[in-house]
N, C-alpha and C positions, 0 to 999 in steps of 0.2 A: 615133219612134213610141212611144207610151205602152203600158204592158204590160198585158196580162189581167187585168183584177181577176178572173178564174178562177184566177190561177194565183200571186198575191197572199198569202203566206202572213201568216195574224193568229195572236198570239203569242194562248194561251190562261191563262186566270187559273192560278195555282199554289197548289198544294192540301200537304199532307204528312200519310198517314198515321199514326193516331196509335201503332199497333203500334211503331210507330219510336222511340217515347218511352217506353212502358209503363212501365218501371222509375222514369224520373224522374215521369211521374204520380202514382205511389204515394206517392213521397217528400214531391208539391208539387203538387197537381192544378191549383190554378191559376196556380201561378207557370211552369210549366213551358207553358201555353195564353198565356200573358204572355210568355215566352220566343219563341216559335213567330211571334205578332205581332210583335215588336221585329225580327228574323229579316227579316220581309216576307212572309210565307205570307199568301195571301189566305183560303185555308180550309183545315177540317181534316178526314178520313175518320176517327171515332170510330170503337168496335168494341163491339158489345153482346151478352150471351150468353144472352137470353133467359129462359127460367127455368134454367139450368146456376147455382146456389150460386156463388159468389166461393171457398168453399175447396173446392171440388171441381177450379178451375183451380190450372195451375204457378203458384207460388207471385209468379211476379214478369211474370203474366199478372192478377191479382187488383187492377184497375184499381178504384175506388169511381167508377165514372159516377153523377153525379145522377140525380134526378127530371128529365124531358122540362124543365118550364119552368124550372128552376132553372139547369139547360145553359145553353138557350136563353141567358135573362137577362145569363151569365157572358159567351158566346161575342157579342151584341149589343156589349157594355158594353168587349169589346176589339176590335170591329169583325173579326171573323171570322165568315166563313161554312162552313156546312157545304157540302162538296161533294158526298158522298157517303155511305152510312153502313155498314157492315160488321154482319151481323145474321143470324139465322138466318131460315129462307124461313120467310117467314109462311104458315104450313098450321096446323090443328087447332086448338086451345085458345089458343093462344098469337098467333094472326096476328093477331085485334084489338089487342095491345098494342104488337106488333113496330110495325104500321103505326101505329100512333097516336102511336111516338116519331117516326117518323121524319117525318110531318108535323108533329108541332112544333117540330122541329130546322130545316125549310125547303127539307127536300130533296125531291128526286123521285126517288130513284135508292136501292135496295136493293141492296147484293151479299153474295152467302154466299163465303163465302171460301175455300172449301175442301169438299169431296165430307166433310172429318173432321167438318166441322161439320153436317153431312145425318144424324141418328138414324139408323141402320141401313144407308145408303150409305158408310159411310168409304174401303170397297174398291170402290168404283165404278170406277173406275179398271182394277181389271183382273179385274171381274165381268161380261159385258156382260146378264145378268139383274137383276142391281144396277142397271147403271148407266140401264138400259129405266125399269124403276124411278122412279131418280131423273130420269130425263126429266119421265114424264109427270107428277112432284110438281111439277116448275118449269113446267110448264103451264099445275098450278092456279093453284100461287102467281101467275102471271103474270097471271093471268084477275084471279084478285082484287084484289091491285094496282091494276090498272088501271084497278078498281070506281072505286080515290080518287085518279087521275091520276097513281101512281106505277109504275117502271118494277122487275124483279126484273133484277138480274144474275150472273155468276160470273166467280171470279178463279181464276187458273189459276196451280200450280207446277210440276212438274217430273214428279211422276209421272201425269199423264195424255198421256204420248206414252211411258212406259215401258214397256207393255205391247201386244203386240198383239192385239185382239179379231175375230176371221174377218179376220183382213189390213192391219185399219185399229188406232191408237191411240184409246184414247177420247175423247178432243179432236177428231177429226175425228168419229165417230161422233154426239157430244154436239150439237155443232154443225148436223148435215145434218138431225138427227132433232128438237131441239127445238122449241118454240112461236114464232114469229118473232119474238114480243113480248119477248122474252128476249134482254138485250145483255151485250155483254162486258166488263169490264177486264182489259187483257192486260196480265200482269205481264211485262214482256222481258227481265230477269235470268232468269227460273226457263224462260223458252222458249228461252234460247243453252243457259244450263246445260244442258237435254234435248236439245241440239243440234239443235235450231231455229233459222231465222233469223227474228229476231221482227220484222224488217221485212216479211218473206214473210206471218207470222203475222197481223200487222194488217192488209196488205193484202188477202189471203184474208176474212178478215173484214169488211170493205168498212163500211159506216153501222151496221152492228152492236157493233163497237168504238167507248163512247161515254165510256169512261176509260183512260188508263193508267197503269201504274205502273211508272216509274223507280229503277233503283237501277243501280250498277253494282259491278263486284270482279272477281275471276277466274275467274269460273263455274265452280268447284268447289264441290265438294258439301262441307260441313262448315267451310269456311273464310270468314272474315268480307268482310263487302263494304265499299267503300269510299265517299266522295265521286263524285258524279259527275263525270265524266271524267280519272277517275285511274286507271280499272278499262279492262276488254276489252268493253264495251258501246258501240257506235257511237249514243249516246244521240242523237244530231241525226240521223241517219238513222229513228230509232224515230220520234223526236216528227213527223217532217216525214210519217212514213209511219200516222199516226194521225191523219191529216184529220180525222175526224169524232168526236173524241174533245173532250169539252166541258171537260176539265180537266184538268193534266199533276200527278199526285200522285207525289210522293216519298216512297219508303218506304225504308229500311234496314232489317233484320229484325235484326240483329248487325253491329255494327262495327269496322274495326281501330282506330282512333280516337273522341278523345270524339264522341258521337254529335253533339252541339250543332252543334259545331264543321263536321263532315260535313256536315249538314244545313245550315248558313249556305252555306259551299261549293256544294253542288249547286244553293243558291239562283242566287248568284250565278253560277255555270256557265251555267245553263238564261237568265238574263238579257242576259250577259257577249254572248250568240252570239245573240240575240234570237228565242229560241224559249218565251219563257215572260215573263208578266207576275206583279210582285210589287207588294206596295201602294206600294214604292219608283219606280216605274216607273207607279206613276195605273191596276192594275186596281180 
């Protein structure tokens, strides 16, 4: 009997974070996206900070992204795609430009990466006046988006199940209350660390989770994370339970090891067990 193509699992293209690199950016912006290629990443999630100065970030957060076409140009010319792109929600003065990179980059897909990067939401988390707030911003933003066929999302760490707001964490709150147009990337390192199980987490999330982010270590708090599947992340359980997630991205935020190296590893891990396509494998 031949099996379900319902239940047929297809390996999804492999993306990496570029937070994962910041440091060697700085040093080598394009020898380090030349790296990444050699590697096998089929694409990359940039990080852009809108109008925030380059020296008002930590110091080794202070990445020089080009001009829109100039990216572009760089990221063609080594045959990488953007997967996604990490940016602030495009509202107010600023949203014509946010969206105007991210259309020239190729993506469809905005994610704010953090409530710290929400102007006046940073304690969303354990405001729930705040965090009402920042709902109804990712509403706009969502609306607007949409205006140009692009999608707003959010990525999640650790302190939005830290608090309880009338009963609930704001992760569950965020979720039941949002705009429906609003999807997720579930980082699964930062939802065990909060003692989650982030196979529960994407499941729960159902065709709203349409990235994820992989890392793994020992989910503690302050200690570096490692290679994937060297750590306490049942990563092939994550990936298998994020159906509808269009791209498996690897991020390490800090590493016990040279990052490079980590990251060749995770490639090859997420390949090795056929859960993830690299240009080495024809994505």
């Amino acid at each position: 009997m031949s099996e379900d193509p319902k239940n047929v699992y297809e390996p999804r293209p492999l993306a990496v974070n570029l937070f994962s690199v910041r440091r060697q950016l700085i040093d080598d912006f394009e020898g380090t996206h030349a790296r990444l290629a050699e590697i096998g990443f089929v694409g990359v999630e940039p990080m852009i900070f809108g109008a925030i100065p380059l020296e008002a970030l930590p110091e080794d957060m202070r990445v020089p992204f080009p001009e829109a076409p100039a990216y572009r140009a760089l990221l063609d010319r080594l045959g990488l795609i953007v997967a996604s792109l990490h940016a602030p929600l495009p509202e107010g003065d600023g949203a014509t430009a946010i969206l105007d990179f991210a259309e020239a980059l190729g993506t469809d897909q905005l994610i704010l990466a953090s409530f710290m990067a929400l102007p006046g939401a940073a304690n969303a988390h354990a405001d729930l006046d705040v965090l009402r707030e920042a709902i109804d911003r990712f509403g706009e933003a969502a609306a607007l988006a949409a205006e140009r066929g692009l999608s707003v999302g959010f990525h999640n760490h650790h302190w939005e199940w830290e608090v309880e707001l009338e009963g609930r964490p704001a992760w569950e709150i965020f979720w039941s209350e949002v705009d429906a147009r609003v999807v997720a990337e579930v980082d699964t390192y930062w939802a065990q660390t909060a003692g989650q199980d982030p196979v529960a987490v994407l499941e729960t999330l159902g065709s709203r989770a349409r990235r994820v982010h992989l890392k793994d270590g020992p989910c503690v708090l302050g200690e570096p994370q490692v290679a994937l599947g060297e750590g306490r992340v049942d990563v092939a359980a994550c990936v298998r339970a994020a159906r509808h997630a269009d791209w498996h991205i690897v991020e390490l935020d800090d590493c016990a090891t040279d990052m490079f190296d980590a990251l060749e590893k995770s490639a090859r891990h997420l390949e090795e067990i056929g859960l993830s396509r690299s240009r080495a494998t024809g994505a």
